[in-house]
DRENLO-391108 format. One record per residue (C-alpha): residue in one letter; x negated, y negated, z; residue number from 0. Coordinates in steps of 0.25 Angstrom, whole numbers, plus 2048, in hexadecimal, padded with zeros to 3 digits. Last residue first. Example, Ala and Ser with C-alpha at 12.3 -4.5 7.8 and 13.67 -1.06 7.14 Angstrom:
BEGIN
REC,rest,px,py,pz,nr
REC,S,7C9,804,81D,1;
REC,A,7CF,812,81F,0;
END
This chain:
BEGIN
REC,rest,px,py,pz,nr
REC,X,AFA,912,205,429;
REC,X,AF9,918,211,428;
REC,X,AF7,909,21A,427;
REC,X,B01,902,211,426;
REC,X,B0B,90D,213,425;
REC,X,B08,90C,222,424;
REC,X,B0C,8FE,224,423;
REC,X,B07,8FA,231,422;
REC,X,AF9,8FF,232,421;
REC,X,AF6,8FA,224,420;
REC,X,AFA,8EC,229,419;
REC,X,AF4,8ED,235,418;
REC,X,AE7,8EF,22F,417;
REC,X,AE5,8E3,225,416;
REC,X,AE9,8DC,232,415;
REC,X,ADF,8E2,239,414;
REC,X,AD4,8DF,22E,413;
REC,X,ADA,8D0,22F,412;
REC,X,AD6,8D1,23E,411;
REC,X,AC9,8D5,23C,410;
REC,X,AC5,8CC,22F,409;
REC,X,AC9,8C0,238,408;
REC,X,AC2,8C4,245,407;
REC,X,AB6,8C4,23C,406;
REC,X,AAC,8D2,239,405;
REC,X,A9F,8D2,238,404;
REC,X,A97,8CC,245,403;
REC,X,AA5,8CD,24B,402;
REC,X,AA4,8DE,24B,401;
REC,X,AB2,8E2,24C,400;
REC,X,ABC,8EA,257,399;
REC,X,ACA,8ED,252,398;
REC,X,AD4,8F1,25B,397;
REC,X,AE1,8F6,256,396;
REC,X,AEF,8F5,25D,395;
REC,X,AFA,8FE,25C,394;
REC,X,B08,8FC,25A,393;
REC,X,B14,906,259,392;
REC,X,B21,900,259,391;
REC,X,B2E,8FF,261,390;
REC,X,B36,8F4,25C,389;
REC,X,B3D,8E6,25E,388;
REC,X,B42,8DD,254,387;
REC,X,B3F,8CF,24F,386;
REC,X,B3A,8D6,242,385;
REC,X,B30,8E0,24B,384;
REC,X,B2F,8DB,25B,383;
REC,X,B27,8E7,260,382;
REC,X,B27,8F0,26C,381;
REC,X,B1E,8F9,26F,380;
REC,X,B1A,908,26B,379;
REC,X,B0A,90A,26D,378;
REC,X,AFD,90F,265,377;
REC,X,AF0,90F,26C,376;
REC,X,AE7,908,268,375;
REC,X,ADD,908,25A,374;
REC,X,AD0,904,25A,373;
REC,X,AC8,8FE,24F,372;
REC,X,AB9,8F9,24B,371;
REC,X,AB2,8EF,244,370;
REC,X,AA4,8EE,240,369;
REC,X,A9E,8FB,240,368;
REC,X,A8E,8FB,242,367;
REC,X,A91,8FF,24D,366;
REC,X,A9E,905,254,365;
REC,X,AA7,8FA,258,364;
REC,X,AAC,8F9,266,363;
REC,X,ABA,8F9,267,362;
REC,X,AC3,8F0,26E,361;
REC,X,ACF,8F5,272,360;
REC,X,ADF,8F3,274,359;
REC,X,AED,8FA,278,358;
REC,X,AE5,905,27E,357;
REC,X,AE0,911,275,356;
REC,X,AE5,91C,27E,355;
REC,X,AF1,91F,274,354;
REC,X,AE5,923,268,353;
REC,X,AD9,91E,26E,352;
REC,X,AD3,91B,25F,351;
REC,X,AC8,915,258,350;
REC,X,AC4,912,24A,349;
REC,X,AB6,90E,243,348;
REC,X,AB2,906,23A,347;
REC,X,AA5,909,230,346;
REC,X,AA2,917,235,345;
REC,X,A93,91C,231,344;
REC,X,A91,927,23B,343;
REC,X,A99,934,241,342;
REC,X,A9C,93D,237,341;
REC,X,A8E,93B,232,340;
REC,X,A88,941,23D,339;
REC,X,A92,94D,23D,338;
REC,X,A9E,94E,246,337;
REC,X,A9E,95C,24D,336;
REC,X,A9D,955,25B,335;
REC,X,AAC,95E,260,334;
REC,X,AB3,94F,262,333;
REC,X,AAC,948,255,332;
REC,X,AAF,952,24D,331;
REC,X,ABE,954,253,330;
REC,X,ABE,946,24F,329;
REC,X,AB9,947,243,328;
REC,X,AC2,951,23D,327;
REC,X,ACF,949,242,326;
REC,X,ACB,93D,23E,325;
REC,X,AC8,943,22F,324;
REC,X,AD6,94A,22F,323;
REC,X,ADE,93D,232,322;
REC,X,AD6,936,227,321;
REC,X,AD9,93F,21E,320;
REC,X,AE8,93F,223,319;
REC,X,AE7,930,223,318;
REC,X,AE0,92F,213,317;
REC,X,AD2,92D,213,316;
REC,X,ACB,925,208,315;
REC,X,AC9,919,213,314;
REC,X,AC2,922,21D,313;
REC,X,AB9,925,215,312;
REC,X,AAF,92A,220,311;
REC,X,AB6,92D,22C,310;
REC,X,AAD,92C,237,309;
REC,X,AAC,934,245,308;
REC,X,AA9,929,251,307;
REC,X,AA5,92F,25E,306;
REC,X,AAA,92C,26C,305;
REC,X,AA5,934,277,304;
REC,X,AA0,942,27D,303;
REC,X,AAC,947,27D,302;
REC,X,AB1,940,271,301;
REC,X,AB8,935,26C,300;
REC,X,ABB,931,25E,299;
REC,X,AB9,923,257,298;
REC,X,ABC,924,247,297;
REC,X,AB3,91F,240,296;
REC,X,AB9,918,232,295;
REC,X,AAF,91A,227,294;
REC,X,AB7,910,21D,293;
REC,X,AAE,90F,211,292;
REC,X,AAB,902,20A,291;
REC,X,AA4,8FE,216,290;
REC,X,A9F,8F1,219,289;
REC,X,A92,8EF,21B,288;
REC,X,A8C,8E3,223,287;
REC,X,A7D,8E2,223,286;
REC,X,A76,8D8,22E,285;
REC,X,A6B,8E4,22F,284;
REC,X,A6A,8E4,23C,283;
REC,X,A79,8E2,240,282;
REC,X,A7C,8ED,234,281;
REC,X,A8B,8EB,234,280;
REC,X,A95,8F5,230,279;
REC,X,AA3,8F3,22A,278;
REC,X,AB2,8F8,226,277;
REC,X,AB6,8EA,22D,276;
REC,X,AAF,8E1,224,275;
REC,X,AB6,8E9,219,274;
REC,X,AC4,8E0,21D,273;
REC,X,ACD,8E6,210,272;
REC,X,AC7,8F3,20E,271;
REC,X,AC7,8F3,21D,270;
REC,X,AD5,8F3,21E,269;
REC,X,AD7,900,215,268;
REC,X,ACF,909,21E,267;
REC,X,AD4,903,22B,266;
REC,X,AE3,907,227,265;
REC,X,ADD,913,224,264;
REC,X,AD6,917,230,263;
REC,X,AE3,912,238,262;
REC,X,AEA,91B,230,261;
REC,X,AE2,928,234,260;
REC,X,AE3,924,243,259;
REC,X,AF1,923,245,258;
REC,X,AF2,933,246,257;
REC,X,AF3,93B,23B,256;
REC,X,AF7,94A,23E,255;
REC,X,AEE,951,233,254;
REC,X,AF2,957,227,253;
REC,X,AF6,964,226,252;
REC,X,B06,95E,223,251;
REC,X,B05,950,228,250;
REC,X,B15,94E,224,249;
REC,X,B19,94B,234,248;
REC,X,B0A,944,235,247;
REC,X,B0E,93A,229,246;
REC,X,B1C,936,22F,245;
REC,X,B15,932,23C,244;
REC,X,B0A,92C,236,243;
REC,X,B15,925,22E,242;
REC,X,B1D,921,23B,241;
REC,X,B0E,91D,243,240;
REC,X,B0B,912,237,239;
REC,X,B19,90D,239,238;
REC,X,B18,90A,247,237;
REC,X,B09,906,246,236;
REC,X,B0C,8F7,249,235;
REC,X,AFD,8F2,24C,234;
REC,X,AF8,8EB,256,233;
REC,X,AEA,8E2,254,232;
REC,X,ADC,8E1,25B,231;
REC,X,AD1,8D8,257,230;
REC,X,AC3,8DD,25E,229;
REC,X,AB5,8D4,25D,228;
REC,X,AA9,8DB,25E,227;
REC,X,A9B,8D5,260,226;
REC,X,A93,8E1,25A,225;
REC,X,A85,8E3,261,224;
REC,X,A86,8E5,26F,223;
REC,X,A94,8EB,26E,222;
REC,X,A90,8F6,264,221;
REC,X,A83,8F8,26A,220;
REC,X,A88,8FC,277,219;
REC,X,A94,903,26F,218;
REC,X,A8A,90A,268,217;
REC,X,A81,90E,275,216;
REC,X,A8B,914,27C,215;
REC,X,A91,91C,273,214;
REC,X,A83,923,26E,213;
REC,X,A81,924,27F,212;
REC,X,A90,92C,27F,211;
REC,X,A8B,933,274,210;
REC,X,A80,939,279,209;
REC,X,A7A,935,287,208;
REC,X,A80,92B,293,207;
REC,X,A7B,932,29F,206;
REC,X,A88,934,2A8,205;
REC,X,A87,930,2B8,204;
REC,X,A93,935,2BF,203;
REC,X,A99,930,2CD,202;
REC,X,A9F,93A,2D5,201;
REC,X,AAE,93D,2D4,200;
REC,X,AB7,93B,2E0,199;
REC,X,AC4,946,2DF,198;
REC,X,AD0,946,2D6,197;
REC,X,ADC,947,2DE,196;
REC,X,AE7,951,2D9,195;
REC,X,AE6,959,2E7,194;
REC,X,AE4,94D,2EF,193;
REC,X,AF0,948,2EC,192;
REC,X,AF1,939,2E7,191;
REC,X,AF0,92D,2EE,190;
REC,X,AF7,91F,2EC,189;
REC,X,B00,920,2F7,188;
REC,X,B04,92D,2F5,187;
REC,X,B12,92A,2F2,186;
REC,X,B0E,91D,2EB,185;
REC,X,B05,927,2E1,184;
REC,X,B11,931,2DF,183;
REC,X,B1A,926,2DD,182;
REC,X,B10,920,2D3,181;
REC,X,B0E,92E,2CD,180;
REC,X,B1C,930,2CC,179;
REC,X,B1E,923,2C3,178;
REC,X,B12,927,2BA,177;
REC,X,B1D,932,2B5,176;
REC,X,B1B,940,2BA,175;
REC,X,B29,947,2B2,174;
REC,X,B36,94E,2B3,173;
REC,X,B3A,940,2BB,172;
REC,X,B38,93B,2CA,171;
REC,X,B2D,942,2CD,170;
REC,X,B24,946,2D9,169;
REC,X,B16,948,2D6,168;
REC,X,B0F,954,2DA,167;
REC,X,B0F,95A,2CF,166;
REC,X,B08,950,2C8,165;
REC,X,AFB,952,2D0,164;
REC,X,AF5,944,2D1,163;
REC,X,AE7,943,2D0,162;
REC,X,AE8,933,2CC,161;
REC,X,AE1,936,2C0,160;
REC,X,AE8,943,2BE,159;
REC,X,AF4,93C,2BE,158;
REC,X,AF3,932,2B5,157;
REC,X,AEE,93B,2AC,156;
REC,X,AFC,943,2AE,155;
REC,X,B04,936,2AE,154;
REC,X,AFE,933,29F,153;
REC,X,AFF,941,29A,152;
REC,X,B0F,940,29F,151;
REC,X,B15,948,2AA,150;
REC,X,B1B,955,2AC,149;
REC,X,B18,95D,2B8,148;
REC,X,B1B,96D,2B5,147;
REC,X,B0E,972,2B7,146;
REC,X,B0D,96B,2C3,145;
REC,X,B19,976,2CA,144;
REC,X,B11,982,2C2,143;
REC,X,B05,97E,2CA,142;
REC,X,B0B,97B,2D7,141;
REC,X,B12,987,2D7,140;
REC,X,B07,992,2D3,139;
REC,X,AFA,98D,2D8,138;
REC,X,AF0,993,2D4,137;
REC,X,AE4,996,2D9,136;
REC,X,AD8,98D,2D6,135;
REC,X,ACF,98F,2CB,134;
REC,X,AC1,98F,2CE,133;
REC,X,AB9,986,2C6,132;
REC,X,AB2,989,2BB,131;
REC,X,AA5,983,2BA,130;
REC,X,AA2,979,2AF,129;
REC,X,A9C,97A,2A1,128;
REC,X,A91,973,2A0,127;
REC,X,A93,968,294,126;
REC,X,A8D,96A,288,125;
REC,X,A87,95C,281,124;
REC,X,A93,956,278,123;
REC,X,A99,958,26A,122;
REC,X,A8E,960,264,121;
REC,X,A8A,95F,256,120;
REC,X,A82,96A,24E,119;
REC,X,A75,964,248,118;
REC,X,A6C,970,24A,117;
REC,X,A5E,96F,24F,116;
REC,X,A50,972,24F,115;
REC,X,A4B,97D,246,114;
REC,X,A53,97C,239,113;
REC,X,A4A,983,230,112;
REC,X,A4F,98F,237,111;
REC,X,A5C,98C,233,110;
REC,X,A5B,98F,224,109;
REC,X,A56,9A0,227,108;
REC,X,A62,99F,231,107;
REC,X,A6B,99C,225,106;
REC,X,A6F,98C,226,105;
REC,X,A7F,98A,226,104;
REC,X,A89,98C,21C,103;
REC,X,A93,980,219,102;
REC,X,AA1,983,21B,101;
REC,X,AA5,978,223,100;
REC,X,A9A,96E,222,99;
REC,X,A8A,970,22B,98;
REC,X,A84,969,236,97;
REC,X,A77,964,235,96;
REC,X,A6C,96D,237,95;
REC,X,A60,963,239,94;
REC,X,A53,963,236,93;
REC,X,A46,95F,23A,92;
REC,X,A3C,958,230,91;
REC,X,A3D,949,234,90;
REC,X,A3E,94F,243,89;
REC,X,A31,955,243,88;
REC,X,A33,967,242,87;
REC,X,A35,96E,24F,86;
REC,X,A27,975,255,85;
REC,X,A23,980,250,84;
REC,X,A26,98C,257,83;
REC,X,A21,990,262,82;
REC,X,A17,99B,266,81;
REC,X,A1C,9A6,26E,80;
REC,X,A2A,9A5,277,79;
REC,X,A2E,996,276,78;
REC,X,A2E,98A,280,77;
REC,X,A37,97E,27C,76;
REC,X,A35,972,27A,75;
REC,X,A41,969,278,74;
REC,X,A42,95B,272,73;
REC,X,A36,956,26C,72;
REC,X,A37,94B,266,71;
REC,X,A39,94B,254,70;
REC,X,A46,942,256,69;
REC,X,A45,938,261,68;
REC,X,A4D,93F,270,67;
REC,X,A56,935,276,66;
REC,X,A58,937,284,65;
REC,X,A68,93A,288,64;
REC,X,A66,947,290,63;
REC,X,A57,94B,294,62;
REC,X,A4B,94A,28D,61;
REC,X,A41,952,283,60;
REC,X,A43,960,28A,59;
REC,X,A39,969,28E,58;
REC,X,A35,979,290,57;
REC,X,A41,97F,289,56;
REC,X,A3F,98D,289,55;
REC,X,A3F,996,27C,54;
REC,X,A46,998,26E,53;
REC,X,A43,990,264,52;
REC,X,A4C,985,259,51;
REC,X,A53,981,266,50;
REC,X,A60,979,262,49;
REC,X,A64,969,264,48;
REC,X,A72,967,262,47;
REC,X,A77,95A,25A,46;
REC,X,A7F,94E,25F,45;
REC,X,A82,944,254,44;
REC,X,A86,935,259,43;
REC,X,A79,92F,257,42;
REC,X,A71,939,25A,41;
REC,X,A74,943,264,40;
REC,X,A6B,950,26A,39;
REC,X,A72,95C,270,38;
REC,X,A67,966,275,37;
REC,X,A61,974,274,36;
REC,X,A6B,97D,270,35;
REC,X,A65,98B,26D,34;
REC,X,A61,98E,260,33;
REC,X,A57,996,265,32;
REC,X,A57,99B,273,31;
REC,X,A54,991,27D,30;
REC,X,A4E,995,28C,29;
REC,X,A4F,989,296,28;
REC,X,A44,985,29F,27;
REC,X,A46,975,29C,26;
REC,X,A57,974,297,25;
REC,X,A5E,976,28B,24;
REC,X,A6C,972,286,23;
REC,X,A69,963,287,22;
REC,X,A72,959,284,21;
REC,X,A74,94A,27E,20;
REC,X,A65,949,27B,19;
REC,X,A63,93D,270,18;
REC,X,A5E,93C,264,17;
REC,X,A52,934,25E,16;
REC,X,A50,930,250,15;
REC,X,A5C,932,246,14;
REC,X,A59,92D,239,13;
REC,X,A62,937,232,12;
REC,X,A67,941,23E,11;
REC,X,A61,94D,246,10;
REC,X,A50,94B,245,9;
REC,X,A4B,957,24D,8;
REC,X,A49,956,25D,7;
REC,X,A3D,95F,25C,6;
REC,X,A3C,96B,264,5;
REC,X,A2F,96E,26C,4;
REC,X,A2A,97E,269,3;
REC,X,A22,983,275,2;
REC,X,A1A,98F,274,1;
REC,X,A18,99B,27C,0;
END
């Protein structure tokens, strides 16, 4: 018998500790090699933690959320015979970093000298999958008499979070409108059915680990160190939403472009006029820099919370480049296939709710940025356009900056510089 300890290997450039977001493994349990070990994140990366040996665990270095430095111990396990020796220092571990589309990977000869771990990211800690329940008989009239309730999405949540069952509701058109649920309510006197009613749900404690803690902690710092100031503007997007129209009906393969795409390139070419804007700002150092480069950061969330793919360039891009590359990250981002480098150095970064972005906002800026935007929701109002009046489509944009860099004046000139590329689409694709 020997006992072979498993050194947490150096996983990223000037990394020095990571943490445990999930164990695979537990004290007593038998390993094989190349089994699964842990999920361990740095920064933003998640990377899976796999045995080298085959044996029984016989300890663990800590428990969900501790920070493990690089070169501990992390697991020891008990091996048949005498045990290997031991897992290299971290400055001389490597890595097996993911590899492009068509590259070939590492013979098994070549991945021997790879003893402690693979680089492969993971979206999120396994879940345990839950027990099936039984499945209740059916009920043949009932179910086929609900199946036939027409309503909107937006009567249907409410619904559900009222427990109503729509097919109970009595109406007065084809449809459940949010009229037939306030009958129904007053009918009932406020109550709903015990058979749609949600039961009484125990309180739950959840440990802040992972991504969620990374989250934390930036806006934390974000709002204690950066005193924002936020400016926020409507724009007319009527005409911007008829060529985007006309573009996605002559797309061909390309991409459907949503609004997005031409909001990065309005931004793009603003900030060649207001640079303070397209900047990072080194607090300890009292060093400014602004970018000659666009890498716009493009907010996306996931299951395990929000994360910030980059397009680098952004201002070389064309919309349906930039609609392809928004399209890529984020599916990165959502399956946790980004890379490292995918996911650090934005210089501005955008957000969008899409038609859950609220009327207004106030977004936090993501350090050391010095400015950021967020776009709400679009709507159809009424407008007074040459003394007449219209239907058009408006949206409002948020921008948050950084006081200590960028003046209210700058801001709201660079929002003027943006509503006119917004507003004339020939101007904004020329």
């Amino acid at each position: 018998m020997g006992t072979y300890k498993f050194k947490l290997p150096d996983i990223g450039e000037g990394i020095a500790e990571a943490e445990i977001v999930a164990w695979h493994i537990k004290v007593g349990d038998r390993v094989e090699e190349d089994q699964q070990l842990a999920d361990m994140m740095t920064d933003k990366a998640t990377v899976e933690m796999e045995s080298p040996v085959a044996g029984t665990v016989k300890s663990l270095a800590g428990e969900v959320g501790d920070q493990i430095a690089i070169g501990s111990v992390l697991v020891e396990i008990e091996t048949e015979g005498d045990a290997p020796s031991e897992t290299a220092p971290a400055s001389e571990s490597k890595v097996e970093i993911p590899l492009a589309d068509g590259a070939e990977r590492p013979t098994k000869e070549q991945k021997e000298a790879i003893p402690s771990v693979s680089t492969k990211p993971v979206a999120a800690a396994p879940k345990p999958e839950p027990k099936a329940a039984p499945k209740p008989e059916p009920e043949a009239a009932p179910a086929a008499a609900h199946a036939k309730v027409l309503a909107s999405p937006a009567v249907r949540q409410r619904a559900r979070d009222l427990g109503i069952d729509l097919g109970q509701v009595k109406v007065a058109s084809d449809r459940v409108r949010h009229a037939d649920l306030d009958a129904y309510l007053l009918y009932n006197g406020g109550s709903v059915s015990h058979g749609g009613g949600a039961g009484p749900r125990a309180d739950e404690s959840i440990k802040v680990v992972g991504l969620r803690r990374k989250i934390a902690e930036n806006m934390q710092e974000a709002k204690r160190r950066i005193p924002h100031f936020a400016l926020v503007e409507q724009f007319d997007v009527t005409d911007l939403e008829d060529t985007r129209a006309m573009m996605n009906r002559d797309r061909g393969g390309n991409p459907k472009l949503t609004i997005l795409p031409f909001l990065i390139t309005a931004l793009s070419k603003a900030v060649a006029e207001y640079p303070m804007i397209n900047a990072t700002y080194d607090d300890d150092a009292n060093v400014v820099t602004r970018h000659g480069a666009m890498h716009m950061g493009v907010a996306t969330q996931t299951d395990g919370g929000l994360m910030v793919p980059v397009i680098r360039n952004a201002e070389r891009m064309s919309v349906w480049q930039l609609a392809r590359e928004i399209l890529r990250l984020s599916e990165a981002a959502r399956t946790g296939k980004a890379s490292r480098d995918e996911l650090t150095g934005p210089t501005f970064t955008i957000s969008s709710l899409g038609p859950m972005g609220g009327i207004a906002s106030t977004p936090v800026i993501n350090p050391p940025q010095v400015a950021t935007i967020a776009v709400n929701k679009l709507q159809e109002i009424p407008v007074i356009v040459d003394g007449e009046l219209e239907a058009r489509k408006v949206m409002n944009l948020s921008l948050s900056c950084d006081h200590r860099v960028v003046d209210g004046w700058d801001a709201a000139n660079f929002l003027q510089a943006l509503k006119g590329l917004i507003e004339n689409p020939l101007r904004l694709l020329s």
